[in-house]
PDB file of N, CA, C and O in Angstrom:
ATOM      1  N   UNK A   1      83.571  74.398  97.398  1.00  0.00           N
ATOM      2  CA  UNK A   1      84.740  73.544  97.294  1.00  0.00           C
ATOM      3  C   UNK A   1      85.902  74.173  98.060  1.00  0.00           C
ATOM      4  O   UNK A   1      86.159  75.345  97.788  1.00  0.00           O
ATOM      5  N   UNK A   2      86.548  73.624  98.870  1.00  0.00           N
ATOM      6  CA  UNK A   2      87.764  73.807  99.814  1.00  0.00           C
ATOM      7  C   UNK A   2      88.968  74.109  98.236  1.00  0.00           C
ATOM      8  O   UNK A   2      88.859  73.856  97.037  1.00  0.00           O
ATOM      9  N   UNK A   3      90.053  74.767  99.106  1.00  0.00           N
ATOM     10  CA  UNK A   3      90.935  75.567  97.955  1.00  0.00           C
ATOM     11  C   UNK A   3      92.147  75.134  99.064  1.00  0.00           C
ATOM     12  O   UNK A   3      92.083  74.695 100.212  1.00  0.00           O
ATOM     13  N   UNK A   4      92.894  75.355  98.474  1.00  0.00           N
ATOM     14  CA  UNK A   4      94.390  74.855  99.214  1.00  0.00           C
ATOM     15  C   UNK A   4      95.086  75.942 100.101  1.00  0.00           C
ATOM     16  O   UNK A   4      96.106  75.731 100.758  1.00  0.00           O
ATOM     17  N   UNK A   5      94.517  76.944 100.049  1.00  0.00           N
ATOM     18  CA  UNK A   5      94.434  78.077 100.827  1.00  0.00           C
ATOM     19  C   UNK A   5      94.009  77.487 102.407  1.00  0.00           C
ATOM     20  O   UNK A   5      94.730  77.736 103.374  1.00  0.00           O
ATOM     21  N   UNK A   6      92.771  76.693 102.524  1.00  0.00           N
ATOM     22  CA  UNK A   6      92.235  76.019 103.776  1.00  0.00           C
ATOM     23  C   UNK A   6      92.966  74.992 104.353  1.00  0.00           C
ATOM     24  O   UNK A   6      92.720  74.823 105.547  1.00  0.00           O
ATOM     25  N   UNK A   7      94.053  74.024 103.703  1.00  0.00           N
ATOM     26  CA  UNK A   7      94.791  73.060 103.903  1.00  0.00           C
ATOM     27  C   UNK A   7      96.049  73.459 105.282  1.00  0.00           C
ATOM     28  O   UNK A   7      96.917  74.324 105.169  1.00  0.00           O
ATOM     29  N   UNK A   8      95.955  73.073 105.821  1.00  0.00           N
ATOM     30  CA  UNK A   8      97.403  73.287 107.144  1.00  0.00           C
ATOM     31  C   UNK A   8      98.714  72.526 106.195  1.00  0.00           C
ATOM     32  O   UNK A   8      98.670  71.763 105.230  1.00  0.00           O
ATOM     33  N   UNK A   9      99.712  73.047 106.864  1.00  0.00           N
ATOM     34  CA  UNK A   9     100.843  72.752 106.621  1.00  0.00           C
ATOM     35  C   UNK A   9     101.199  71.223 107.096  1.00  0.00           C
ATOM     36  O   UNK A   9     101.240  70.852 108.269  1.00  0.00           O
ATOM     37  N   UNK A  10     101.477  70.316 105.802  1.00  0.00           N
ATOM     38  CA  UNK A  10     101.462  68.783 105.951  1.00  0.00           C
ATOM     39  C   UNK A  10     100.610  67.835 105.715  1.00  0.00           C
ATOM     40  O   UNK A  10     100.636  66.604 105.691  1.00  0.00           O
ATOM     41  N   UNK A  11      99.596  68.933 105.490  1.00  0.00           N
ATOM     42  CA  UNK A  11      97.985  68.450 105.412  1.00  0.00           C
ATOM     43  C   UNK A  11      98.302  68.136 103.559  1.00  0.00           C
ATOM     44  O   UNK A  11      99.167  68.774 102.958  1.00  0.00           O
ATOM     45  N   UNK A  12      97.183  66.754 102.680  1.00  0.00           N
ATOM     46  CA  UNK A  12      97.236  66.744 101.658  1.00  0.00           C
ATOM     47  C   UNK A  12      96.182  66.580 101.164  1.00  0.00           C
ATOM     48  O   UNK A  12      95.222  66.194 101.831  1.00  0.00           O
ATOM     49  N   UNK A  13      96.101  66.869  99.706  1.00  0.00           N
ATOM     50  CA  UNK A  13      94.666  66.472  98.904  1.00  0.00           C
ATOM     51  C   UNK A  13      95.114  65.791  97.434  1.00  0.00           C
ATOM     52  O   UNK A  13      96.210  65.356  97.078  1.00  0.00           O
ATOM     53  N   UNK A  14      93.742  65.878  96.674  1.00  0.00           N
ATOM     54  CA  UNK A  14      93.891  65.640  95.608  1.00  0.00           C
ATOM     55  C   UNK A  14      93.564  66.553  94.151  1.00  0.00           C
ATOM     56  O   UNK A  14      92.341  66.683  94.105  1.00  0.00           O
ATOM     57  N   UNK A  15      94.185  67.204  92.996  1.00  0.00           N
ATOM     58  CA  UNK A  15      93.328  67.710  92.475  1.00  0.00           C
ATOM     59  C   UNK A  15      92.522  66.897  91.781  1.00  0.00           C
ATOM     60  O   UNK A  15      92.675  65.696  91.558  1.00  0.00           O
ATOM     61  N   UNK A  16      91.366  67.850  91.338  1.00  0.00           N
ATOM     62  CA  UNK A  16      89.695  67.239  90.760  1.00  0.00           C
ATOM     63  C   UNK A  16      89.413  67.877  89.459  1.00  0.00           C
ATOM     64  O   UNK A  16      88.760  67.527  88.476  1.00  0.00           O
ATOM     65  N   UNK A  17      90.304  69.216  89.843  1.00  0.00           N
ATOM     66  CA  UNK A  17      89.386  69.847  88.489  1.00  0.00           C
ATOM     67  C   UNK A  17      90.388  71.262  88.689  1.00  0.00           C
ATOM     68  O   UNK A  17      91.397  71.364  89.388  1.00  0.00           O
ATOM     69  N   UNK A  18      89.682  72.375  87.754  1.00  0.00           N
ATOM     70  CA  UNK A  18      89.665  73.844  87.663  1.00  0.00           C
ATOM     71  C   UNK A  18      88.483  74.098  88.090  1.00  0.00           C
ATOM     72  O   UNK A  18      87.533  73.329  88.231  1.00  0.00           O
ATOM     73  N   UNK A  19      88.598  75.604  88.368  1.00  0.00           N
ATOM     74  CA  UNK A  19      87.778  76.902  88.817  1.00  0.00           C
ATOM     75  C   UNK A  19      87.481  77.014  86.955  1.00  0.00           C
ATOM     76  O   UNK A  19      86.324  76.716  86.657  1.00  0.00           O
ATOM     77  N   UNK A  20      88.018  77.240  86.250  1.00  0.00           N
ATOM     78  CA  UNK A  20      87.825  77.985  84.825  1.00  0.00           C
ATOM     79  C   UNK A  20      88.592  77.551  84.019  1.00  0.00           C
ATOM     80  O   UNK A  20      89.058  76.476  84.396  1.00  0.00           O
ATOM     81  N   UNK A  21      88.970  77.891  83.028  1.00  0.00           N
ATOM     82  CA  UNK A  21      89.285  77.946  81.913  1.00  0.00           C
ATOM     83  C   UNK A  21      90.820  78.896  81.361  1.00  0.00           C
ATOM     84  O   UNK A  21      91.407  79.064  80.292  1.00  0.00           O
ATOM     85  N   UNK A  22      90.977  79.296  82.640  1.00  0.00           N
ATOM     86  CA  UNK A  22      92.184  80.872  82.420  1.00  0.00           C
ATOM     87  C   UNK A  22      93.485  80.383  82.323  1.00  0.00           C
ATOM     88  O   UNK A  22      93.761  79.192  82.182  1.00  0.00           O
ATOM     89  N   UNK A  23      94.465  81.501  82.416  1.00  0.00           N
ATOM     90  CA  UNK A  23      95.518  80.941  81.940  1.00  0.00           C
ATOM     91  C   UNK A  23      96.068  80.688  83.086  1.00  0.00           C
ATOM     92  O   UNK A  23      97.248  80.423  82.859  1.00  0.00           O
ATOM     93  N   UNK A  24      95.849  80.628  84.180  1.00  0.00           N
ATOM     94  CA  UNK A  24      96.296  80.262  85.097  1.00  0.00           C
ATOM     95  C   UNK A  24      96.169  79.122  85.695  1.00  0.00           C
ATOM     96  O   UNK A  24      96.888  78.655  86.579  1.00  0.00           O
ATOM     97  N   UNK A  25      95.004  78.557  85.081  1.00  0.00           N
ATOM     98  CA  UNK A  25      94.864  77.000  84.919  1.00  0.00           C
ATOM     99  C   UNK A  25      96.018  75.932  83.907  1.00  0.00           C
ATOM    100  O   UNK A  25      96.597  74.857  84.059  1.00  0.00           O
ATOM    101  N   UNK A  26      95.879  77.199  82.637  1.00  0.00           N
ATOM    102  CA  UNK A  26      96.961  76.393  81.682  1.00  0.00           C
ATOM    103  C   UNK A  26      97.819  76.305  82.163  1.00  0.00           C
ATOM    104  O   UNK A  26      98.168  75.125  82.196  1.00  0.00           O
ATOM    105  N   UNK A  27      98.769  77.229  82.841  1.00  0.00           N
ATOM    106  CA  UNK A  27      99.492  77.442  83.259  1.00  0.00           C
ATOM    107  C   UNK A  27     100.316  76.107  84.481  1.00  0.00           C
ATOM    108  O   UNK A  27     101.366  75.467  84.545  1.00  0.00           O
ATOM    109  N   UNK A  28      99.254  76.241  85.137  1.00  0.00           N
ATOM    110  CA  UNK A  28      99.123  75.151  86.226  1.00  0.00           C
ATOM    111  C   UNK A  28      99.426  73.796  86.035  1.00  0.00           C
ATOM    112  O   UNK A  28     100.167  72.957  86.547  1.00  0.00           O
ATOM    113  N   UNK A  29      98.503  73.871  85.011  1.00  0.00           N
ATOM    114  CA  UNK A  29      98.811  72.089  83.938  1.00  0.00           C
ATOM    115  C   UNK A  29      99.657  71.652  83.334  1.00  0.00           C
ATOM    116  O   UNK A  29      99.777  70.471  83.007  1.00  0.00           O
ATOM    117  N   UNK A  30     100.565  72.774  83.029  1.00  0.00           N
ATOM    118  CA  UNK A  30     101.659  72.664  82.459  1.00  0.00           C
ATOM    119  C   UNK A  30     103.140  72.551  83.353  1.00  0.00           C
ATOM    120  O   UNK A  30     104.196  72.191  82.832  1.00  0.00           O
ATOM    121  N   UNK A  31     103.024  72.852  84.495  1.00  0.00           N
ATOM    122  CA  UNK A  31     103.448  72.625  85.793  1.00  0.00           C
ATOM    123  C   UNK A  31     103.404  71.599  86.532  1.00  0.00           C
ATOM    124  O   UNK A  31     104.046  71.789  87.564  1.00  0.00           O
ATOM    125  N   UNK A  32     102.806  70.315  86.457  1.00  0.00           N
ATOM    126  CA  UNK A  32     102.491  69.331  86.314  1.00  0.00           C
ATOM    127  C   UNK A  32     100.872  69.282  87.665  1.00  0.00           C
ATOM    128  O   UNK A  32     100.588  68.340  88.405  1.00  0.00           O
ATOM    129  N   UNK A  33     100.450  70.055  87.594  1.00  0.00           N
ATOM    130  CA  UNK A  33      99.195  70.282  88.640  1.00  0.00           C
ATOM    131  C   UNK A  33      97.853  69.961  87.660  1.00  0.00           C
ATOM    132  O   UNK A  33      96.987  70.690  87.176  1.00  0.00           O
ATOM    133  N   UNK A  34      98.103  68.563  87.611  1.00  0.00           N
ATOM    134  CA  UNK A  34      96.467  67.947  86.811  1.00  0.00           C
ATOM    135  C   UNK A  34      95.618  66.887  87.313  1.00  0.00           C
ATOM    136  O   UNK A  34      96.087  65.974  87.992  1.00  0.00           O
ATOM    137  N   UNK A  35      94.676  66.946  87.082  1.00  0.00           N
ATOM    138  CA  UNK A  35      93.381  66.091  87.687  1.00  0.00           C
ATOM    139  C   UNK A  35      94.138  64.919  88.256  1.00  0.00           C
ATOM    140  O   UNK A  35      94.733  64.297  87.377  1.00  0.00           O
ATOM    141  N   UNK A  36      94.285  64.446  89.454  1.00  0.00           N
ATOM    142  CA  UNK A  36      94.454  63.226  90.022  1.00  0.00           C
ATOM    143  C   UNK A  36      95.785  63.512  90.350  1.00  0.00           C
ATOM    144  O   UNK A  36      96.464  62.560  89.966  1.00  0.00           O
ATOM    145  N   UNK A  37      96.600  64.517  90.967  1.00  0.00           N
ATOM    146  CA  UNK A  37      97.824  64.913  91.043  1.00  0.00           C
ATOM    147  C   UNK A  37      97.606  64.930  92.612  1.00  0.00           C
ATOM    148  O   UNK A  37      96.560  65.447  93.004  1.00  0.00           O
ATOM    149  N   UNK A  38      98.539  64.386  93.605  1.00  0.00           N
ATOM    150  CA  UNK A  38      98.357  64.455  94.794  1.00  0.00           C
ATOM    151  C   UNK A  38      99.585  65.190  95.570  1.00  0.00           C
ATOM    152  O   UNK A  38     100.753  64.820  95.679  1.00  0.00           O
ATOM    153  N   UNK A  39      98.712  66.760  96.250  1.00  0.00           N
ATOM    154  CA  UNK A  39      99.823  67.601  96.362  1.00  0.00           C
ATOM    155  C   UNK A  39      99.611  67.442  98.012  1.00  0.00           C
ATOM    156  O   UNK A  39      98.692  66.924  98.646  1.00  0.00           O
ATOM    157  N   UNK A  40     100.708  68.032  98.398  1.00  0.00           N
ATOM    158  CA  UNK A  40     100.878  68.256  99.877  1.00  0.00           C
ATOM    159  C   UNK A  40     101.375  69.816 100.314  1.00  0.00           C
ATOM    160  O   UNK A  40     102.415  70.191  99.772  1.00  0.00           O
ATOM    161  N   UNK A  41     100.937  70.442 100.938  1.00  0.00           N
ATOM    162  CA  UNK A  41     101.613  71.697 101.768  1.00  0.00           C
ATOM    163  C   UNK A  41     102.420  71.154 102.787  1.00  0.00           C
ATOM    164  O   UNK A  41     102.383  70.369 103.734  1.00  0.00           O
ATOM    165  N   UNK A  42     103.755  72.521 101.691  1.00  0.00           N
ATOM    166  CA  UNK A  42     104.956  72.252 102.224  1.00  0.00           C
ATOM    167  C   UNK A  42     105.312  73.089 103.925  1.00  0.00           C
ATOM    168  O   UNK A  42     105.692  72.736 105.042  1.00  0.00           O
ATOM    169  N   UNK A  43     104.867  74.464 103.165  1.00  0.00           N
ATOM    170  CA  UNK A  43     104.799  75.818 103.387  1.00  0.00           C
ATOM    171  C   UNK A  43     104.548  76.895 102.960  1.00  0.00           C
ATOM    172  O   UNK A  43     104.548  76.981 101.731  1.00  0.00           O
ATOM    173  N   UNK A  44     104.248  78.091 103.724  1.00  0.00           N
ATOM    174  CA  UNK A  44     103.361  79.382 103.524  1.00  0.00           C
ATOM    175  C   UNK A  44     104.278  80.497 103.774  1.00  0.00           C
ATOM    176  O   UNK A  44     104.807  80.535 104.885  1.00  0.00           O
ATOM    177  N   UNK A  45     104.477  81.159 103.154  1.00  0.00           N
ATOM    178  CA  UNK A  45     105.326  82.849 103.110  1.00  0.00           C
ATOM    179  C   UNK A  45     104.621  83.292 103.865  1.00  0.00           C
ATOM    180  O   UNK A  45     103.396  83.185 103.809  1.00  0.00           O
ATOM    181  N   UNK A  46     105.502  84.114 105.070  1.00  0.00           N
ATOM    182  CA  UNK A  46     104.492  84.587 106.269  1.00  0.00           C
ATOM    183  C   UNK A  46     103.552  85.359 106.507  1.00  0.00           C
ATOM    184  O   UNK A  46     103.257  85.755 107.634  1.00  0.00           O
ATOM    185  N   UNK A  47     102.747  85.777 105.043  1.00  0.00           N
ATOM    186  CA  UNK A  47     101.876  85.985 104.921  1.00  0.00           C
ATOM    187  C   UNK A  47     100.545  85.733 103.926  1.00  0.00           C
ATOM    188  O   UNK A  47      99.593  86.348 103.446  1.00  0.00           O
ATOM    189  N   UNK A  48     101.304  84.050 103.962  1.00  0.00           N
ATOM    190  CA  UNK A  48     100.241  83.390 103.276  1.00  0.00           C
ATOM    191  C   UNK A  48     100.520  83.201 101.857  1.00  0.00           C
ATOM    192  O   UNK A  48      99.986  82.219 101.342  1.00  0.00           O
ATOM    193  N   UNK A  49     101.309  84.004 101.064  1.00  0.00           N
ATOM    194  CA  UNK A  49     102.004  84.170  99.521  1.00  0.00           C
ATOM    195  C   UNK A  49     102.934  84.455  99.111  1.00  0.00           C
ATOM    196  O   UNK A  49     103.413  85.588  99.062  1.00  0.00           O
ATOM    197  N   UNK A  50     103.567  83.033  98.568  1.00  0.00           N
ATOM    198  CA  UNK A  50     103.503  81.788  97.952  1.00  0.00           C
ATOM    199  C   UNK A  50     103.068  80.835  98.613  1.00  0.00           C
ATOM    200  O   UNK A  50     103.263  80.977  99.820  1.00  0.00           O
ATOM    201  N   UNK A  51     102.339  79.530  98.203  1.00  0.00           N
ATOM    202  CA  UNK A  51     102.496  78.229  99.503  1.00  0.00           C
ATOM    203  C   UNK A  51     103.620  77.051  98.422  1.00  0.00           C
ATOM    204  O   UNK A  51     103.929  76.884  97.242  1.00  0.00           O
ATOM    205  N   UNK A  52     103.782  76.711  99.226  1.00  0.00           N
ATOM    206  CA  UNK A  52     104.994  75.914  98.471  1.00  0.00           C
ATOM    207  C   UNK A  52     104.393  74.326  98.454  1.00  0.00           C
ATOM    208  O   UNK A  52     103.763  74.109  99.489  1.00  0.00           O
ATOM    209  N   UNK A  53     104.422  73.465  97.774  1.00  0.00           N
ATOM    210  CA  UNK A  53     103.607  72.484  97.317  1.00  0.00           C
ATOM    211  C   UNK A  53     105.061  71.585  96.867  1.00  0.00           C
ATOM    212  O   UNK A  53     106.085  71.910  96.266  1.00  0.00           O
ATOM    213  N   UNK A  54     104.484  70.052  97.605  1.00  0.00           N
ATOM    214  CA  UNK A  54     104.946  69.173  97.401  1.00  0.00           C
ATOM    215  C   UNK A  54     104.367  67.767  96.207  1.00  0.00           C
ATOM    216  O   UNK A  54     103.408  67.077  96.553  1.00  0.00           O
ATOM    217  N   UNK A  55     104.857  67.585  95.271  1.00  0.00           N
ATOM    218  CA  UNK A  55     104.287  66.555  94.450  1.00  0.00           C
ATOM    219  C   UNK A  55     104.857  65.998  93.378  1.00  0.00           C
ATOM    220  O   UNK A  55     105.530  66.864  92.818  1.00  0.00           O
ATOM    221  N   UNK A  56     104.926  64.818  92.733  1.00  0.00           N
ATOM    222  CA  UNK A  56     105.359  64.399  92.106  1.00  0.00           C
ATOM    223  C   UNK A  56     107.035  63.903  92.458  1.00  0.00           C
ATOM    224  O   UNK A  56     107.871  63.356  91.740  1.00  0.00           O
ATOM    225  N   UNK A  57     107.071  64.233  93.480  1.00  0.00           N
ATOM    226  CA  UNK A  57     108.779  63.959  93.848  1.00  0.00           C
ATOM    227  C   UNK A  57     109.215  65.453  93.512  1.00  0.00           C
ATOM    228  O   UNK A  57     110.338  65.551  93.018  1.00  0.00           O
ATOM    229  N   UNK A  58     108.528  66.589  93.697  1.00  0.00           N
ATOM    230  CA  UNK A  58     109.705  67.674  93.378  1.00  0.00           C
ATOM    231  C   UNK A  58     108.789  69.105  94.341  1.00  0.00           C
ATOM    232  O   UNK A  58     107.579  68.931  94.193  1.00  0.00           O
ATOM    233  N   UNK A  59     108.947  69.786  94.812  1.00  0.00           N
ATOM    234  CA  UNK A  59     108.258  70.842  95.475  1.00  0.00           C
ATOM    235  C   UNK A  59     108.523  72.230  94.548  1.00  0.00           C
ATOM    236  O   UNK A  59     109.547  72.607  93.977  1.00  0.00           O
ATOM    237  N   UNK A  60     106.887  72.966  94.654  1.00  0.00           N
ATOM    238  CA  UNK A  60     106.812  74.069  93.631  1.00  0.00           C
ATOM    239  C   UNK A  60     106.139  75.304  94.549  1.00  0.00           C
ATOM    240  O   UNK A  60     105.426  75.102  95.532  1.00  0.00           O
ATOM    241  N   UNK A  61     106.457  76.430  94.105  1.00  0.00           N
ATOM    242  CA  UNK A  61     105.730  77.411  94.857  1.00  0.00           C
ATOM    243  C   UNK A  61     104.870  78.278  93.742  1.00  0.00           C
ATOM    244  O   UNK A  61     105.059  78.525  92.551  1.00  0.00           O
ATOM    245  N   UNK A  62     103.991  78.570  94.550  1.00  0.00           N
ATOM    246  CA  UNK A  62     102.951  78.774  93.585  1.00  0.00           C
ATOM    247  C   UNK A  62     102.177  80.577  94.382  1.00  0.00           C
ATOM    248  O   UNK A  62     102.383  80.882  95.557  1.00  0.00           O
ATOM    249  N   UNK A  63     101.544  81.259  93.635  1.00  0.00           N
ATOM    250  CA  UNK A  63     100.979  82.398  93.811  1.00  0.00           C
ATOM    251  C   UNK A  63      99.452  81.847  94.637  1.00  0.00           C
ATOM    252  O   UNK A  63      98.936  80.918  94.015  1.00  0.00           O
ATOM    253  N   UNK A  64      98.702  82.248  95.858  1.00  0.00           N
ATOM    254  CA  UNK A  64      97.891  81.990  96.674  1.00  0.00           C
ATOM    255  C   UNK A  64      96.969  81.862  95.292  1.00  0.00           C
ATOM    256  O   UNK A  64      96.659  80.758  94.846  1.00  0.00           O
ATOM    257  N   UNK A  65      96.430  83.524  94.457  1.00  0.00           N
ATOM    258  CA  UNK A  65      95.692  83.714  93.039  1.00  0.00           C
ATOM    259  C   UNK A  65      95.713  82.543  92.360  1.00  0.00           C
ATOM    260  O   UNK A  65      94.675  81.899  92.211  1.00  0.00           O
ATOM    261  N   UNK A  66      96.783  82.167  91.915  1.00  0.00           N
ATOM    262  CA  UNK A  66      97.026  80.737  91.507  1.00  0.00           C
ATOM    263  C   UNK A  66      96.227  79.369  91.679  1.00  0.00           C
ATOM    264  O   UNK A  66      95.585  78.559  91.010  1.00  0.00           O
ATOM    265  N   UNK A  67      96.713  79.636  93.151  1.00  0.00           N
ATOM    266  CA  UNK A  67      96.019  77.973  94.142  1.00  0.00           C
ATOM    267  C   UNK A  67      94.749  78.105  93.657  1.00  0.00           C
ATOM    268  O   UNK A  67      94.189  77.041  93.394  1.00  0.00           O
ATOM    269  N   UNK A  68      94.081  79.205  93.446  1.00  0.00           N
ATOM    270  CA  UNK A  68      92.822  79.269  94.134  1.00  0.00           C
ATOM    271  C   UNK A  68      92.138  78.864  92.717  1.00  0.00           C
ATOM    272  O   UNK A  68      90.925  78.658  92.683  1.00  0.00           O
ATOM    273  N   UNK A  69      92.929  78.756  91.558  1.00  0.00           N
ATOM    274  CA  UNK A  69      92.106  78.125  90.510  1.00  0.00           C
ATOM    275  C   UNK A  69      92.296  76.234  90.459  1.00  0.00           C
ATOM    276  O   UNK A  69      92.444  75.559  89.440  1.00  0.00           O
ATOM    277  N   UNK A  70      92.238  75.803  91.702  1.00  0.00           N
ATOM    278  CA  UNK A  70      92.074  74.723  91.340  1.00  0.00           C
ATOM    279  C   UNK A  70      91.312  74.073  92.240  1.00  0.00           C
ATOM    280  O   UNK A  70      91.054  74.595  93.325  1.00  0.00           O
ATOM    281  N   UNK A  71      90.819  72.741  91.865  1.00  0.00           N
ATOM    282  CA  UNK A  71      89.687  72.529  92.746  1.00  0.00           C
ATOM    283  C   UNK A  71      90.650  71.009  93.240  1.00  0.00           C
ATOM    284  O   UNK A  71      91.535  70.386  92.654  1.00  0.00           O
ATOM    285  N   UNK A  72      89.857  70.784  94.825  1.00  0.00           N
ATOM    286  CA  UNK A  72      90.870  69.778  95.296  1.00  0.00           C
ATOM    287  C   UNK A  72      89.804  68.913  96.355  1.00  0.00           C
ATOM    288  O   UNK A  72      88.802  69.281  96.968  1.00  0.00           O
ATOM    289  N   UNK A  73      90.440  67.726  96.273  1.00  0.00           N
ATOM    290  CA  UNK A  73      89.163  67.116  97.385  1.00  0.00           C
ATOM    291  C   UNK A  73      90.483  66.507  98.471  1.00  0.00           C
ATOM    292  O   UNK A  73      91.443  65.856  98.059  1.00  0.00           O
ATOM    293  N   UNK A  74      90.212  66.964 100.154  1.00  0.00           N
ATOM    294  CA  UNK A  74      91.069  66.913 101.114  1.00  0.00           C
ATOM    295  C   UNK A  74      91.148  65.940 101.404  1.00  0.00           C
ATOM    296  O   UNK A  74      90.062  65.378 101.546  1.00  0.00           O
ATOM    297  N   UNK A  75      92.284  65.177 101.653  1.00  0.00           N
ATOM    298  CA  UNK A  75      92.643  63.581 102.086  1.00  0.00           C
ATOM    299  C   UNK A  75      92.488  63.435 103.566  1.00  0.00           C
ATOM    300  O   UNK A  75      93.219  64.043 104.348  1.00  0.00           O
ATOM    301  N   UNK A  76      91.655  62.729 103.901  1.00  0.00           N
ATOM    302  CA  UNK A  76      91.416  62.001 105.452  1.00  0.00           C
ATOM    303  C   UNK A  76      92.884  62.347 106.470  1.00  0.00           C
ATOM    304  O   UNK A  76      93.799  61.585 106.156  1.00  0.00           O
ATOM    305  N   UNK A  77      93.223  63.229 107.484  1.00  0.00           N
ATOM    306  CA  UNK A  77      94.095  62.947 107.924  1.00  0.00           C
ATOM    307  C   UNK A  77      94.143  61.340 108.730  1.00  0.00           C
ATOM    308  O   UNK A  77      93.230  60.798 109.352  1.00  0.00           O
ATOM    309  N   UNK A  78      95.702  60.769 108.435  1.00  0.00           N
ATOM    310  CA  UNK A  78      95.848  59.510 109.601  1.00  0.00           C
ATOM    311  C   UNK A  78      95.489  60.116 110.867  1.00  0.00           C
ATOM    312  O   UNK A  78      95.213  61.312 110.956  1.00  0.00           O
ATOM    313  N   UNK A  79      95.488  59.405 111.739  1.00  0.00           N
ATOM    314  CA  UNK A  79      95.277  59.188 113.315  1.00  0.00           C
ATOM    315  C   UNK A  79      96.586  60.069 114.268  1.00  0.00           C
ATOM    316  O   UNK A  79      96.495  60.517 115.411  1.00  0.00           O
ATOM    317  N   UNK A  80      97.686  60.103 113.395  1.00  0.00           N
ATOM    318  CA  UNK A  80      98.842  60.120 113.603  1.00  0.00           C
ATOM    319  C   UNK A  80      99.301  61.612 113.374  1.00  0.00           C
ATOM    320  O   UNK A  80     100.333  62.171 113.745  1.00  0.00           O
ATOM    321  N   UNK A  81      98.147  62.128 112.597  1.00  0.00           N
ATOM    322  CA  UNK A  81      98.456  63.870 111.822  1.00  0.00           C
ATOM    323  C   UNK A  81      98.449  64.936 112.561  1.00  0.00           C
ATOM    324  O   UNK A  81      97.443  65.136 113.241  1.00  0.00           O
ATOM    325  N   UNK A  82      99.598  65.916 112.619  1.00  0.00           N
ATOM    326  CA  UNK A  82      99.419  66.889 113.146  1.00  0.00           C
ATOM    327  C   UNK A  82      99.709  68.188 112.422  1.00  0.00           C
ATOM    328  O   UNK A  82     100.881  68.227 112.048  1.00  0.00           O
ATOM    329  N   UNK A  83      99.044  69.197 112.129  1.00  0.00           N
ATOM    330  CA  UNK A  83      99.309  69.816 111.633  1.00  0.00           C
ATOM    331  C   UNK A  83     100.410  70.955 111.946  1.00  0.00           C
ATOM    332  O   UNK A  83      99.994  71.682 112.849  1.00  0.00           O
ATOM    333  N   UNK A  84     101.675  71.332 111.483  1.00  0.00           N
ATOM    334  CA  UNK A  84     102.549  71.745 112.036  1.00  0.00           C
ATOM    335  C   UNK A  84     102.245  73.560 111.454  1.00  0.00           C
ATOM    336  O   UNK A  84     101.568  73.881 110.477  1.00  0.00           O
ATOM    337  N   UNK A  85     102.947  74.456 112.362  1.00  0.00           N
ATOM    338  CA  UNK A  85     102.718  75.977 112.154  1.00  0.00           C
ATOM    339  C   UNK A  85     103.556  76.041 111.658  1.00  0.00           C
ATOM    340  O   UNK A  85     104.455  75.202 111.601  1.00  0.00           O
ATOM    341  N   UNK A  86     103.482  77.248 111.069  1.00  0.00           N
ATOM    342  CA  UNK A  86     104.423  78.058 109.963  1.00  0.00           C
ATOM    343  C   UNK A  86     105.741  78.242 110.845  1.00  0.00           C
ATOM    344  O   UNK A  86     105.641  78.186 112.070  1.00  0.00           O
ATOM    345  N   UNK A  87     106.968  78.462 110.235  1.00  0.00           N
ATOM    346  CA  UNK A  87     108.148  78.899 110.786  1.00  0.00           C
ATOM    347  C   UNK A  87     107.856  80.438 111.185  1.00  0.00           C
ATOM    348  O   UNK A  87     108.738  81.117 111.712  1.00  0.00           O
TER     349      UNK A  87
END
């Protein structure tokens, strides 16, 4: 399963699920990052940690460790998509 770690900047998905059970899932859920939540990358700390996540109408930054407990299925880019580089 692709992790949001693999996503380019602008690029979006959907979450599906958890990796586990940890608290970093609870955590997550409580953050508003739950099944059918459609996030977008905002941006990446220039070395990859935090990525900053767009959703719900509000943008969150999150620990890479973090991302990586959630499971996500990648949205079709439009025709029109380009993926933009980090600052």
């Amino acid at each position: 399963m692709p992790s949001i770690q693999h996503l380019a900047i602008g690029q979006a998905a959907t979450i599906t699920g958890f990796r586990d059970a940890s608290a970093y899932a609870e955590r997550l859920q409580s953050l508003g990052l739950v099944r059918g939540t459609r996030i977008e990358v905002v941006r990446t700390a220039p070395l990859g940690d935090p990525i900053e996540l767009k959703l719900r109408g509000f943008r969150l930054a999150i620990r890479a460790r973090e991302a990586d407990c959630l499971l996500i299925e990648i949205e079709e880019p439009s025709a029109s998509f380009r993926p933009r580089m980090p600052n």
